[in-house]
Biopython code that builds the backbone (N, CA, C, O; Angstrom):
import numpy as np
from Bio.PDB.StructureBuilder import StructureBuilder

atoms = [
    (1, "UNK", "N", (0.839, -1.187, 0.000)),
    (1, "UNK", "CA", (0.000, 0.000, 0.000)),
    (1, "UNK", "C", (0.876, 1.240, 0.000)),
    (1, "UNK", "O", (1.972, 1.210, 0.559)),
    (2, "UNK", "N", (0.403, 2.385, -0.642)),
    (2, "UNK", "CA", (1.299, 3.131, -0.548)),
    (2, "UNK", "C", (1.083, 4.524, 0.731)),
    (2, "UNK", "O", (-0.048, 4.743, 1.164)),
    (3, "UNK", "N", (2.240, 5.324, 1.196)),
    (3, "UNK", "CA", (2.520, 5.849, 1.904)),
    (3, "UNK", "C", (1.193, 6.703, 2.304)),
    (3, "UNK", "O", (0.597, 7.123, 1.312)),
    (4, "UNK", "N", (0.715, 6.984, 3.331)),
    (4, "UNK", "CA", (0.154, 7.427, 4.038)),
    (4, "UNK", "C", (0.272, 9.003, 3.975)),
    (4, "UNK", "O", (1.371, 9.263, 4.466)),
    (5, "UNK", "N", (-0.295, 10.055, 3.632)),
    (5, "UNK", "CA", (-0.435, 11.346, 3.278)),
    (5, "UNK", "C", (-0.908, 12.150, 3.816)),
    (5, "UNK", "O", (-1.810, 12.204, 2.980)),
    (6, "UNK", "N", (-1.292, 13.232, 4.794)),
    (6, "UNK", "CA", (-2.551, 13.969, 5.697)),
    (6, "UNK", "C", (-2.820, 15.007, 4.343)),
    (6, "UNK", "O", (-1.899, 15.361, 3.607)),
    (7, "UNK", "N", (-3.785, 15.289, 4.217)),
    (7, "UNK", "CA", (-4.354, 16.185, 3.595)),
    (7, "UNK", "C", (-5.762, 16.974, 3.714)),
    (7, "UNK", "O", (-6.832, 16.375, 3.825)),
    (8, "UNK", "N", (-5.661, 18.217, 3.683)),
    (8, "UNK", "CA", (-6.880, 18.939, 3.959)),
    (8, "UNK", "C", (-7.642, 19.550, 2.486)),
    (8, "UNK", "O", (-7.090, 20.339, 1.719)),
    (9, "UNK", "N", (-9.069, 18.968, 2.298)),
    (9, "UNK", "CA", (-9.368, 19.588, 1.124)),
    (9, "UNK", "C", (-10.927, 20.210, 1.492)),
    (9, "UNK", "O", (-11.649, 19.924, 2.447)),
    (10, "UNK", "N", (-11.136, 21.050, 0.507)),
    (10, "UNK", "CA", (-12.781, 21.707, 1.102)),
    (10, "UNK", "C", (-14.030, 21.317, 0.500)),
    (10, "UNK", "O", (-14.109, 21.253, -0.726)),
    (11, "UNK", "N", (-14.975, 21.062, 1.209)),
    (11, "UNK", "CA", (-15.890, 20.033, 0.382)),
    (11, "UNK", "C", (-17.169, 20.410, 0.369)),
    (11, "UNK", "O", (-17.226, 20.930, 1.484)),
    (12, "UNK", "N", (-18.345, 20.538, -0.131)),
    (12, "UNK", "CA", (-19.880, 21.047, 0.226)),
    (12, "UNK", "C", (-20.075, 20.435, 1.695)),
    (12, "UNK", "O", (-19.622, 19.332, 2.001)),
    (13, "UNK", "N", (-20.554, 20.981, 2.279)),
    (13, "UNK", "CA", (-21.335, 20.456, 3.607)),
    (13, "UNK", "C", (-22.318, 19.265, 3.024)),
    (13, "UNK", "O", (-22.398, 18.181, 3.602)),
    (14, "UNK", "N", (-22.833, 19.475, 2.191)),
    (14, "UNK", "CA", (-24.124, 18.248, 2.331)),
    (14, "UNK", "C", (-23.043, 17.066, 2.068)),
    (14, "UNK", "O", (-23.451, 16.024, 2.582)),
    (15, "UNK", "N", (-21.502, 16.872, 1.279)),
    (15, "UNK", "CA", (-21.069, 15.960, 1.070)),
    (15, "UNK", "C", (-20.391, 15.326, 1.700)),
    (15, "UNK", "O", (-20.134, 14.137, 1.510)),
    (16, "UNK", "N", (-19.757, 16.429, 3.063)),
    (16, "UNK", "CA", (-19.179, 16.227, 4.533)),
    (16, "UNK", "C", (-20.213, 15.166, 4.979)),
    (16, "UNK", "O", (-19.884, 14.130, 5.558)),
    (17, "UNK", "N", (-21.717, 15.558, 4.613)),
    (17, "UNK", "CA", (-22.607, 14.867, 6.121)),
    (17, "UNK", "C", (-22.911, 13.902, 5.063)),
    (17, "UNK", "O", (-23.936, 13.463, 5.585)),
    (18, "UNK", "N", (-22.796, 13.176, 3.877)),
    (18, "UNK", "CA", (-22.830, 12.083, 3.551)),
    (18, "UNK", "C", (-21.535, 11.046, 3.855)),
    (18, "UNK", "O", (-21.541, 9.880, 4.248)),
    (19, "UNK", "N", (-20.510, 11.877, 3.540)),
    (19, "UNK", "CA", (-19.537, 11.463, 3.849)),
    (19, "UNK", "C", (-19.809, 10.433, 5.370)),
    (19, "UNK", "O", (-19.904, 9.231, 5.616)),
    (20, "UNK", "N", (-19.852, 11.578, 6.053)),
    (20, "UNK", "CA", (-20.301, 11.087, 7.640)),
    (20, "UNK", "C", (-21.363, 9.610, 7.955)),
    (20, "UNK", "O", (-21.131, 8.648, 8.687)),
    (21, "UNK", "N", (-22.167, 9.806, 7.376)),
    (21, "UNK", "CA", (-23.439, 8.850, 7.137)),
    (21, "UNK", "C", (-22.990, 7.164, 6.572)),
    (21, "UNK", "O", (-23.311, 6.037, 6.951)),
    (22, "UNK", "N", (-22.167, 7.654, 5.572)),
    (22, "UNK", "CA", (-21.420, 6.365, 5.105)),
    (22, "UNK", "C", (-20.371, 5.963, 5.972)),
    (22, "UNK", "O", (-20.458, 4.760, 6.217)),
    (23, "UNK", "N", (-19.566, 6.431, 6.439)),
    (23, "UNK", "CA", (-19.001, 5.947, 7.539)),
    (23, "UNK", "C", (-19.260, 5.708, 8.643)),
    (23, "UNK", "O", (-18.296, 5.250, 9.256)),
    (24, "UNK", "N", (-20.479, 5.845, 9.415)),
    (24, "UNK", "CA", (-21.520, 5.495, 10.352)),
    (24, "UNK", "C", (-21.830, 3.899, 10.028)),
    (24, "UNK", "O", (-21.582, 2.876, 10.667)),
    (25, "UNK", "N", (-22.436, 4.119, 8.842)),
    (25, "UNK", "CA", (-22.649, 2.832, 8.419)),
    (25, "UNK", "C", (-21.877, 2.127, 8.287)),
    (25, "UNK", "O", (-22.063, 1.025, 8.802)),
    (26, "UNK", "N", (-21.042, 2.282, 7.795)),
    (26, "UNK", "CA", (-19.308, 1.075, 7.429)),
    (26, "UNK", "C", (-18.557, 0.530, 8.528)),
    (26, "UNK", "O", (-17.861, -0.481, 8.621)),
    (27, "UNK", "N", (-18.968, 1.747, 9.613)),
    (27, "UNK", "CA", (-17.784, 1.965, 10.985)),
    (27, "UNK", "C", (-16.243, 1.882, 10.644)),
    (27, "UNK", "O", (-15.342, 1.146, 11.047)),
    (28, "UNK", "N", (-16.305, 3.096, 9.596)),
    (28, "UNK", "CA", (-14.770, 3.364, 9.109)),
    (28, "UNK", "C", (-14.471, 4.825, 9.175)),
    (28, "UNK", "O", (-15.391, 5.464, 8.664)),
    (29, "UNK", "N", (-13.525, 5.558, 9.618)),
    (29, "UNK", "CA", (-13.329, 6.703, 8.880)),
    (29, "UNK", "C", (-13.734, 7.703, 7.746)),
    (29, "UNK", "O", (-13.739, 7.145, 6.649)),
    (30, "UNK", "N", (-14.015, 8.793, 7.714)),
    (30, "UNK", "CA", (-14.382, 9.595, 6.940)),
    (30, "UNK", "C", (-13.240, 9.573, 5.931)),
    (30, "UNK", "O", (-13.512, 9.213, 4.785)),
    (31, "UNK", "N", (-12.265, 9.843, 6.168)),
    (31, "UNK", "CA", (-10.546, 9.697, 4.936)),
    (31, "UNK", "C", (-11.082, 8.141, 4.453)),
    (31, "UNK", "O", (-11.243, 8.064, 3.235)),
    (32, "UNK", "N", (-11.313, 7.177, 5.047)),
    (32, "UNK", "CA", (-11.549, 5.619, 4.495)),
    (32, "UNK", "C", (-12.708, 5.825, 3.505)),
    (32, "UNK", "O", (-12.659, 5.257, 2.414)),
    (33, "UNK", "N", (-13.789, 6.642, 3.846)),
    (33, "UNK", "CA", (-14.891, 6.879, 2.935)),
    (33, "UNK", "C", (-14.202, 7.388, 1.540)),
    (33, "UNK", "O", (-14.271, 6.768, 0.479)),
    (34, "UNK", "N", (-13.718, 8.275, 1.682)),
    (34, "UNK", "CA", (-13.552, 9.111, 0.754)),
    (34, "UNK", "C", (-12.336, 8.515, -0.629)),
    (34, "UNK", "O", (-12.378, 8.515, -1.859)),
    (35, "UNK", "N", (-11.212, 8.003, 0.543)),
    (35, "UNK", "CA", (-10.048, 7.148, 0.057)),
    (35, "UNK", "C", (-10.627, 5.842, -0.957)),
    (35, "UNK", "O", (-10.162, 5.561, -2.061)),
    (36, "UNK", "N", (-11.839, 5.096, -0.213)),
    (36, "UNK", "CA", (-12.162, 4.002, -0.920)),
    (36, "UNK", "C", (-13.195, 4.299, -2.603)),
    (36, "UNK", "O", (-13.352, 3.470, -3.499)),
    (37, "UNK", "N", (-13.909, 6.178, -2.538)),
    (37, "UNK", "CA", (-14.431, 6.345, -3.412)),
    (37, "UNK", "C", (-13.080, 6.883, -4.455)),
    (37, "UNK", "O", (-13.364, 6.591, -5.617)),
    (38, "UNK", "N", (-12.092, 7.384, -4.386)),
    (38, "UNK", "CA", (-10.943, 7.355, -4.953)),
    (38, "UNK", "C", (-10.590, 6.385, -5.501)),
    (38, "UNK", "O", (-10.165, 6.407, -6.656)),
    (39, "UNK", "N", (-10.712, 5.072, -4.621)),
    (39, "UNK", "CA", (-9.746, 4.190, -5.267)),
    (39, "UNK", "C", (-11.007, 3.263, -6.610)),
    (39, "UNK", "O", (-10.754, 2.888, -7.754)),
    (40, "UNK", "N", (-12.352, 3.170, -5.788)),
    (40, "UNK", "CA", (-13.741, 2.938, -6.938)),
    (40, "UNK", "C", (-13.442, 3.816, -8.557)),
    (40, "UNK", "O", (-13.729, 3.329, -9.651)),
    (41, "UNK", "N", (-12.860, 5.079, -8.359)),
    (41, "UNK", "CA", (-12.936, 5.777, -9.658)),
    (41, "UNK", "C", (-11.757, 5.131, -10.338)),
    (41, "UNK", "O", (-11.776, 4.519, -11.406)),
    (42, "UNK", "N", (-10.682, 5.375, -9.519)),
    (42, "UNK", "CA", (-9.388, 4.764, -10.155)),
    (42, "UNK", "C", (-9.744, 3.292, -10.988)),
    (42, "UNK", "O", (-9.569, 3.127, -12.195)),
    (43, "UNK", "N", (-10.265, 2.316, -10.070)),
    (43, "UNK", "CA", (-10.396, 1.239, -11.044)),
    (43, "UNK", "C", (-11.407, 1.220, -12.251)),
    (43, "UNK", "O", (-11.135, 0.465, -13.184)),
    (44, "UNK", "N", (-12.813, 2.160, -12.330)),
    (44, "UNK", "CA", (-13.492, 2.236, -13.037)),
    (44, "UNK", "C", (-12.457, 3.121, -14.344)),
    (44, "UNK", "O", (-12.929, 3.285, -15.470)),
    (45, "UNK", "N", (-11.166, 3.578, -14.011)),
    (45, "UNK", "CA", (-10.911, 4.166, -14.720)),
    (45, "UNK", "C", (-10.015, 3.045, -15.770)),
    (45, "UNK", "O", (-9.828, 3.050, -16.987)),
    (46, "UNK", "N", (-9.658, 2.287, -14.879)),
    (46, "UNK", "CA", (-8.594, 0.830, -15.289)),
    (46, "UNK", "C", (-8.735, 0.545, -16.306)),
    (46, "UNK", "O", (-8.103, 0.486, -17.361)),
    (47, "UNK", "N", (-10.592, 0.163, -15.550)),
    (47, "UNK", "CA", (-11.187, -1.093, -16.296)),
    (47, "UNK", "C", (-11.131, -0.246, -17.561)),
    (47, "UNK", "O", (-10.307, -0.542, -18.427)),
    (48, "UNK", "N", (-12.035, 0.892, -17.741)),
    (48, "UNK", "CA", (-12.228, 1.252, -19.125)),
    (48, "UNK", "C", (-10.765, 0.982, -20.073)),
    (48, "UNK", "O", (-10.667, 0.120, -20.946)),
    (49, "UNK", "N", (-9.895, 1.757, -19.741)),
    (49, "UNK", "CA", (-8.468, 1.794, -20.559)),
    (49, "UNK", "C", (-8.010, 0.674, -21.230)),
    (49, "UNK", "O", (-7.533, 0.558, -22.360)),
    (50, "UNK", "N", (-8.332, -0.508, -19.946)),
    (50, "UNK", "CA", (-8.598, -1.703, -20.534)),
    (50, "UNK", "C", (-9.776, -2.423, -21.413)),
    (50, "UNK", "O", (-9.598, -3.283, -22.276)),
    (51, "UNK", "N", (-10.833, -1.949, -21.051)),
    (51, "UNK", "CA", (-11.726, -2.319, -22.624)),
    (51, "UNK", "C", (-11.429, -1.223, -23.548)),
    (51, "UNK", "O", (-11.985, -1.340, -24.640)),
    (52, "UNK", "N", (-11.000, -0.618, -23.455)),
    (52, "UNK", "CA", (-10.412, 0.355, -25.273)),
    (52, "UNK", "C", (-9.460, -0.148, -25.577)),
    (52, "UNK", "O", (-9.007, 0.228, -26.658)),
    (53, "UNK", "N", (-8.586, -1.346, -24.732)),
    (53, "UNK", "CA", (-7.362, -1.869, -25.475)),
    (53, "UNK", "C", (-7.954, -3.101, -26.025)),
    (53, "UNK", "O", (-7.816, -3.381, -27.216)),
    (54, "UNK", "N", (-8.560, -3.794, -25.263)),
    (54, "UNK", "CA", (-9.229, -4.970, -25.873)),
    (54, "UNK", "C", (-9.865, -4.568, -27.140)),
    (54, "UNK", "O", (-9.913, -5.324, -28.110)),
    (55, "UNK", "N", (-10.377, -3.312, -27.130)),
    (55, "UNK", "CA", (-11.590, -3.106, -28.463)),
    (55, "UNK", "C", (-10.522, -3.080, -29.823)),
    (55, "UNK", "O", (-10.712, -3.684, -30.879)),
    (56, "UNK", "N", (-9.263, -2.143, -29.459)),
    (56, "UNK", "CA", (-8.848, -1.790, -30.320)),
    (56, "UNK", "C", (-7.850, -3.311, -30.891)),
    (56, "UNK", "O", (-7.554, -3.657, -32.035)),
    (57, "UNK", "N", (-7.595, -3.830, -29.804)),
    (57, "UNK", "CA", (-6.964, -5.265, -30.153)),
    (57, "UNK", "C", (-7.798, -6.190, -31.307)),
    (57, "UNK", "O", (-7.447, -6.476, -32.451)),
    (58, "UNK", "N", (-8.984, -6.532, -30.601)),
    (58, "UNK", "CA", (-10.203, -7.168, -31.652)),
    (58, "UNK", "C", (-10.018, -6.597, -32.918)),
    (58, "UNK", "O", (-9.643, -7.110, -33.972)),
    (59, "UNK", "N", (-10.354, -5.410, -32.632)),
    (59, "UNK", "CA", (-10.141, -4.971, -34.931)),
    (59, "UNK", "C", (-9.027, -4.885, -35.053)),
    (59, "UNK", "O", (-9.091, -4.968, -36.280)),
    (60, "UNK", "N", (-7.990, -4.785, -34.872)),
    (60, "UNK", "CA", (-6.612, -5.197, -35.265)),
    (60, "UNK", "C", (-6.429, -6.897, -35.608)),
    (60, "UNK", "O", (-5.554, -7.247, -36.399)),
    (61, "UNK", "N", (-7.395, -7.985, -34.896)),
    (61, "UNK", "CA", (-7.140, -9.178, -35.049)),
    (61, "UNK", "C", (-8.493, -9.344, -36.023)),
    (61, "UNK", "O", (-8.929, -10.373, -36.539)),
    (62, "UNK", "N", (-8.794, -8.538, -36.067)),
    (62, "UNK", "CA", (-10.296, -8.823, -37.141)),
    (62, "UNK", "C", (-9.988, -8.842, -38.927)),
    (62, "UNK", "O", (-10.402, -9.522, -39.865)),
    (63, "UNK", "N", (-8.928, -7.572, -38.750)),
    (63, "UNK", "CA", (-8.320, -7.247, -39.979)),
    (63, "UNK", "C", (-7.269, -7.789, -40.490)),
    (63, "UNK", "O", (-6.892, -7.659, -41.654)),
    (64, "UNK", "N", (-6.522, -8.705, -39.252)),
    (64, "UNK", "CA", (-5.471, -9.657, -39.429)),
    (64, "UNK", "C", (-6.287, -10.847, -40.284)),
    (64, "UNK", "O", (-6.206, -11.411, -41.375)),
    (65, "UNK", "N", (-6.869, -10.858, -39.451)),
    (65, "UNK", "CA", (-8.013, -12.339, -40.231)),
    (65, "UNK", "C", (-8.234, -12.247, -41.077)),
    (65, "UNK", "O", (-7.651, -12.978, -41.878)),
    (66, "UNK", "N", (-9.221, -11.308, -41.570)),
    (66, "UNK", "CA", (-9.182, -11.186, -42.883)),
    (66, "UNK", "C", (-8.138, -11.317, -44.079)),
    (66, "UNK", "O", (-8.412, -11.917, -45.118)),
    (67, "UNK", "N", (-6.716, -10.599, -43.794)),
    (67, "UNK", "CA", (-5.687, -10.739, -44.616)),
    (67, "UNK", "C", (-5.710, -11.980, -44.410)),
    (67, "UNK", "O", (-6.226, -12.423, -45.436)),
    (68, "UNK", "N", (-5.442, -12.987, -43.620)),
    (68, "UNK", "CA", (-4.541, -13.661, -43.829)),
    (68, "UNK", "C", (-5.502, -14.795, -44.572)),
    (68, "UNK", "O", (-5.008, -15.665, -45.290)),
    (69, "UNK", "N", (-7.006, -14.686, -44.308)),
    (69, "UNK", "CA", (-8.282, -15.370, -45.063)),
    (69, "UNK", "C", (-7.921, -15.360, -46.430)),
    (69, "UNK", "O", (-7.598, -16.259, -47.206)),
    (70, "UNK", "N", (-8.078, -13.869, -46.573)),
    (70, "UNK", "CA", (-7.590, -13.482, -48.320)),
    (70, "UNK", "C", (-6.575, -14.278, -49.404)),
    (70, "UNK", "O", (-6.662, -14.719, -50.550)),
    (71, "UNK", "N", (-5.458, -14.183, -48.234)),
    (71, "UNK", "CA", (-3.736, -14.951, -48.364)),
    (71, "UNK", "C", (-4.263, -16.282, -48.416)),
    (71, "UNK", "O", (-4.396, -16.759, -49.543)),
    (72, "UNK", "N", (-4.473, -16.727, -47.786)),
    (72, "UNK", "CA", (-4.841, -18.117, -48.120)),
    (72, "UNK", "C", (-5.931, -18.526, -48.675)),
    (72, "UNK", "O", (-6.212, -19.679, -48.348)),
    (73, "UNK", "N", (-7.074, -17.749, -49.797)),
    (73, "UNK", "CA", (-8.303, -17.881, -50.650)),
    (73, "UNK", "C", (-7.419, -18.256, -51.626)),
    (73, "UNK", "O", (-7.540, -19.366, -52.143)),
    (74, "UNK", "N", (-6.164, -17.171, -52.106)),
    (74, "UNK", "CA", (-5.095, -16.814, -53.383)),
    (74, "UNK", "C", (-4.568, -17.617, -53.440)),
    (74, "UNK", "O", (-4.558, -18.055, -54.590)),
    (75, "UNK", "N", (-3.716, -18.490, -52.388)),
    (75, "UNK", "CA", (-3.186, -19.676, -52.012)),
    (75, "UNK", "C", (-3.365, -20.746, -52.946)),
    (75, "UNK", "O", (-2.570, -21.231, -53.750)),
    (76, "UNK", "N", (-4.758, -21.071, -52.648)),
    (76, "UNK", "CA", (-5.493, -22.074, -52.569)),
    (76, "UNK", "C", (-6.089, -22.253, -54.045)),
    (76, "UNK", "O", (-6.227, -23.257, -54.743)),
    (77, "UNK", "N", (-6.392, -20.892, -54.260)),
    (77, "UNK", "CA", (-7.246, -20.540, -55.806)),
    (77, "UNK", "C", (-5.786, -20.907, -56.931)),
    (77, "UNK", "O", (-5.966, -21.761, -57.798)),
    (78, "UNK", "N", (-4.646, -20.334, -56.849)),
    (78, "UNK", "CA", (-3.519, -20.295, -57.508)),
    (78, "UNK", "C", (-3.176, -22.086, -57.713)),
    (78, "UNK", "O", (-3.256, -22.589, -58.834)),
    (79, "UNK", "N", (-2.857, -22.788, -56.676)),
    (79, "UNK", "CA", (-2.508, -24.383, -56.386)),
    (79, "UNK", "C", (-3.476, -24.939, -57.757)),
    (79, "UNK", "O", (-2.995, -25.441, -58.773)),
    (80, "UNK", "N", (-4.771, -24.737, -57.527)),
    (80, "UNK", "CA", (-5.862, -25.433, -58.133)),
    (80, "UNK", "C", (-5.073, -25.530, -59.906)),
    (80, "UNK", "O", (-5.683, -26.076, -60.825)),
]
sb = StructureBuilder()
sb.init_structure("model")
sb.init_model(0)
sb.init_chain("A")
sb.init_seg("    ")
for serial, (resi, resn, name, xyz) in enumerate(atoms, 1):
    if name == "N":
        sb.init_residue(resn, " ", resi, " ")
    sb.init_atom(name, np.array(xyz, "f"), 0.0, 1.0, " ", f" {name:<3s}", serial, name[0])
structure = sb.get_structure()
């Protein structure tokens, strides 16, 4: 885990007293509230980066296919 940080930032009141509310409920810290919705965005941010690599991978292997379909139609058509 990485290093431990104090930091003061300024926030709406209504989001202080949610803040509060969720950590009532959790029985964790308000920094734990806030830290764990940080780390929720971070991975939602992951994940995406990672399905735009997958996407862009797929049509790169889509268009591979195809060539190499083609390459071997010519292949095949030429032999005959």
């Amino acid at each position: 885990m990485s290093q431990v940080v104090r930091l003061t930032i300024s926030l709406p009141r209504d989001m202080i007293s949610f803040a509060d509310k969720v950590a009532g409920e959790r029985k964790i810290s308000r920094s734990k509230v806030i830290s764990s919705c940080l780390q929720e965005v971070a991975e939602q941010r992951r994940i995406a980066e990672l399905e735009e690599g997958y996407k862009v991978m797929a049509e790169e292997n889509r268009k591979f296919a195809k060539m190499a379909f083609e390459l071997q139609r010519k292949v095949v058509t030429d032999q005959k």
